[in-house]
N, C-alpha and C positions, 0 to 999 in steps of 0.2 A: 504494500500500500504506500500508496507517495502521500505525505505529509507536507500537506501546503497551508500555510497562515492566511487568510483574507483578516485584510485590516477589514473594523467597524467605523462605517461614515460615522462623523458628531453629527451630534444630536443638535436641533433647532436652538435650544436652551442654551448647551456650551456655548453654540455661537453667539447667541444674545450674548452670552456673560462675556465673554472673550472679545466682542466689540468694544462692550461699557470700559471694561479693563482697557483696552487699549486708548480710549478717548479718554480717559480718567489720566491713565500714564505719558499720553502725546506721543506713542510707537506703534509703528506699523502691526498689521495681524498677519502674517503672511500666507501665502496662498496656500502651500504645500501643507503649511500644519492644521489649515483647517479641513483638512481631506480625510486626516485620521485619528478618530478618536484619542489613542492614547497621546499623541503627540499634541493633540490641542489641549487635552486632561494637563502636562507637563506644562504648556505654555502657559497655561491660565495658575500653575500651580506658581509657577515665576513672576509670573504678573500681579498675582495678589499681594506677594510677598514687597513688593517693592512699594515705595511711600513719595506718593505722588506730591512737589515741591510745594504744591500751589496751599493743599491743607496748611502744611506746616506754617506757613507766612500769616495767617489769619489769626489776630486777637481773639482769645478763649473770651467763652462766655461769660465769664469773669472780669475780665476784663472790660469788655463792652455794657455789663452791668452798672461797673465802678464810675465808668466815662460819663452814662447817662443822667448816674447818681451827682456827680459835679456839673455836669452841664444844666439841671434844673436847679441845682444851689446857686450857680454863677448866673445863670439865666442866657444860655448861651446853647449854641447848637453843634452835634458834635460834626466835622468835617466828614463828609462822607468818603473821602481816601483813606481815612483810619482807619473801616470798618471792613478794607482788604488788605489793611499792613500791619502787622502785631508789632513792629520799630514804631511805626507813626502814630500808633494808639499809643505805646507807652510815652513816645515825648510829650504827647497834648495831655494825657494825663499828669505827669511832670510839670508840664506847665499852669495847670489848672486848678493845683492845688490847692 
């Protein structure tokens, strides 16, 4: 008997996930590895793993609590570029003291 492997197409689902992941990350999906299950399984298992920059740069919610909390003491509004830079939220808070 000849023993032959047939890869399994991914599934609809992997590919959703595997798009999100890739627009999440800002990297290609590549063509090959969405042809076969295990290899798209791997991609998507490297992709989740990775920590996409854009989160990181964003004032916790903590932060943006504390801003709001001084900007109705001060009577002041907080700049809306603060509210995508965790550097520029900390200065205005800094300064707002």
């Amino acid at each position: 008997m000849e023993s032959t492997t047939y890869a399994l197409p991914a599934t609809p689902k992997q590919i959703a996930y595997a798009r999100a992941l890739a627009l999440r990350n800002q990297t290609l999906l590549p063509w090959e590895v969405q042809q076969d299950r295990r290899s798209l399984s791997a991609w998507i298992d490297e992709q989740a793993k990775m920590n996409p920059g854009a989160q990181e740069s964003r004032p916790t919610s903590r932060q943006v609590a504390f801003a709001e909390r001084l900007a109705r003491i001060k009577r002041r509004a907080v700049p809306d570029e603060c509210f995508r830079d965790k550097g520029l939220m900390s200065k205005w808070i800094d300064g707002n003291k």
